[in-house]
Every structure is written in structure tokens, then in C-alpha cells.
C-alpha positions as semicolon CSV with decimal commas, in nm:
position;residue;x (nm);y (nm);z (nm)
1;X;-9,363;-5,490;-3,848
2;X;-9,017;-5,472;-3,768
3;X;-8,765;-5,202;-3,591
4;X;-8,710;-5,043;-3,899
5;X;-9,065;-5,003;-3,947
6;X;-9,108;-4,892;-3,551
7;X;-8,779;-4,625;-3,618
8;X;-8,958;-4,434;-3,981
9;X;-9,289;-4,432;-3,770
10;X;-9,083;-4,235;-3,494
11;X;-8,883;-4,024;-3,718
12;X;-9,253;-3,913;-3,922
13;X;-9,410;-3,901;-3,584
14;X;-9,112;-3,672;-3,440
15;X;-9,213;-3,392;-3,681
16;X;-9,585;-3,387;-3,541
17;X;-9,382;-3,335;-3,166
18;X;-9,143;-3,132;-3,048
19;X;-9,190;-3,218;-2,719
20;X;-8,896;-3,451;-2,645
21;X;-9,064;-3,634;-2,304
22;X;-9,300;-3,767;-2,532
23;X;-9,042;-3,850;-2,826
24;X;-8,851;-4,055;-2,533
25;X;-9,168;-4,210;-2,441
26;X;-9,283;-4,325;-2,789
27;X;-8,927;-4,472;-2,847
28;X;-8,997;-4,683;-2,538
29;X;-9,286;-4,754;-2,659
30;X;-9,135;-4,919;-2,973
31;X;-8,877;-5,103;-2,815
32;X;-9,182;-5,299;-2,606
33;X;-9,345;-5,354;-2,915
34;X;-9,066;-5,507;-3,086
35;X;-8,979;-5,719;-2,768
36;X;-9,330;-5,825;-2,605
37;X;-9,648;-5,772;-2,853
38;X;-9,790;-5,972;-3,119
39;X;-9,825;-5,854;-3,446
40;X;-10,197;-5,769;-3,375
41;X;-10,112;-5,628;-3,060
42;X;-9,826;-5,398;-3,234
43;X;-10,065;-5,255;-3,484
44;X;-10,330;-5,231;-3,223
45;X;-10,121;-4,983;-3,023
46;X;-9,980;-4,870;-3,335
47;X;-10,309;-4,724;-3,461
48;X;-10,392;-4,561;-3,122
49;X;-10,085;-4,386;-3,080
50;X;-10,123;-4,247;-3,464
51;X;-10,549;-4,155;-3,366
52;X;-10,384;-3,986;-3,059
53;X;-10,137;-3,830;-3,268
54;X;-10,374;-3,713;-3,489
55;X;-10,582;-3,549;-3,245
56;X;-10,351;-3,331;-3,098
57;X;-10,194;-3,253;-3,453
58;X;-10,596;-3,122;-3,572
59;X;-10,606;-2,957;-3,255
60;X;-10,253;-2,774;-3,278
61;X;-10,413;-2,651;-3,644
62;X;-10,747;-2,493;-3,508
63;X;-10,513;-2,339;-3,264
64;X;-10,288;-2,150;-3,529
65;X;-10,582;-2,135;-3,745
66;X;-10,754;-1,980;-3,472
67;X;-10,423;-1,714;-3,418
68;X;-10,435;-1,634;-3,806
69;X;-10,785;-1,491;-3,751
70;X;-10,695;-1,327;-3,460
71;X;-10,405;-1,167;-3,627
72;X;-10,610;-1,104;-3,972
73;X;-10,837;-0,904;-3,764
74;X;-10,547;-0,698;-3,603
75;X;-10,455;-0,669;-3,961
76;X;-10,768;-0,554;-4,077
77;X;-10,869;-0,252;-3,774
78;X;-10,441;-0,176;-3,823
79;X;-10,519;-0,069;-4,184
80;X;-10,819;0,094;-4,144
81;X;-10,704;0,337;-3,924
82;X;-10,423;0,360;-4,152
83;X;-10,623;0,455;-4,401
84;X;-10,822;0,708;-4,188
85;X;-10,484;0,840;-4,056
86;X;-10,378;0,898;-4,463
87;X;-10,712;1,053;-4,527
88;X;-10,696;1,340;-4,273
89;X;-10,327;1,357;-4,343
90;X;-10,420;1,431;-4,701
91;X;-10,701;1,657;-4,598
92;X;-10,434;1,824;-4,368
93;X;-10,190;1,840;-4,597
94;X;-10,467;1,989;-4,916
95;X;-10,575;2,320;-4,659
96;X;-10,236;2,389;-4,610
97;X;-10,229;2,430;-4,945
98;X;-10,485;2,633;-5,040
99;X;-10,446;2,876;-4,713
100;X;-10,076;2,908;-4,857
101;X;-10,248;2,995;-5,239
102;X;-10,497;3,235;-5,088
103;X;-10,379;3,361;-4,788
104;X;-10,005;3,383;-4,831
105;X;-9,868;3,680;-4,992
């Protein structure tokens, strides 16, 4: 594995991160593997850094999966009383009508 290998593996990794601490500390990380580790050594860390990765990428999903059925349930009470709100309006809206039919000159 080379740099150039080491540089797409940052820029696909970047994506997963916005956190720029850690994007400063995985490009360190790559420069250490290109200077001092074996090949074995490079995948090694390689593969632990993408299982770590990985893990905080499935977690950041159950966390915004977790907010979509939060908000889905917002969603869902919202339009119900919506609904109820448009039912008495109509209900409202149907006696004024028939007081004005029968009780209006």
C-alpha cells in the first residue's frame, strides 16, 4: 500500500467525519504508516481504523434513525389534531349554516 492508497482511504474516510481533529489525526496516522510499518502492520492498523470507523458510522445511523421516529411521531399526533381541529371546524362551520337557513330572516 502506498501514499496514494493511504490519501483515497483519507479522502473516503473524510466523508464518514466531519470532525477535523480526527481528520488531522488520521492523516498522521498515514504518514507513520508509510514511514515506519510493515505491510502487515499497515493493513493491520488499516483494518482497525476502518472497524472503528464503522462503528461510529452504524452508530451515527441509529442516531438519525432514531430522530426520524421521533419526528414521524411528532408528525403523526401534529396531524391528528389537525384533523380533529378540521372536523370541529367543519362541524362549526355546518351549524352556522343551518342556524343562518332556519333562524335568519
Amino acid at each position: 500500500m502506498g501514499l496514494s492508497a493511504c490519501k483515497s482511504s483519507t479522502k473516503t474516510q473524510y466523508w464518514r467525519s466531519k470532525n477535523t481533529t480526527n481528520e488531522k489525526a488520521k492523516k498522521q496516522m498515514c504518514q507513520k504508516l508509510v514511514r515506519d510499518f510493515s505491510a502487515e502492520q499497515k493493513e493491520n492498523v488499516k483494518d482497525e481504523v476502518k472497524r472503528e470507523l464503522d462503528t461510529q458510522y452504524k452508530a451515527h445511523i441509529s442516531s438519525l434513525s432514531d430522530d426520524l421516529m421521533i419526528e414521524k411521531q411528532k408528525h403523526k399526533k401534529t396531524k391528528k389534531e389537525l384533523v380533529q381541529a378540521n372536523k370541529l371546524n367543519d362541524s362549526l362551520t355546518e351549524m352556522n349554516i343551518d342556524y343562518i337557513e332556519n333562524y335568519v330572516p
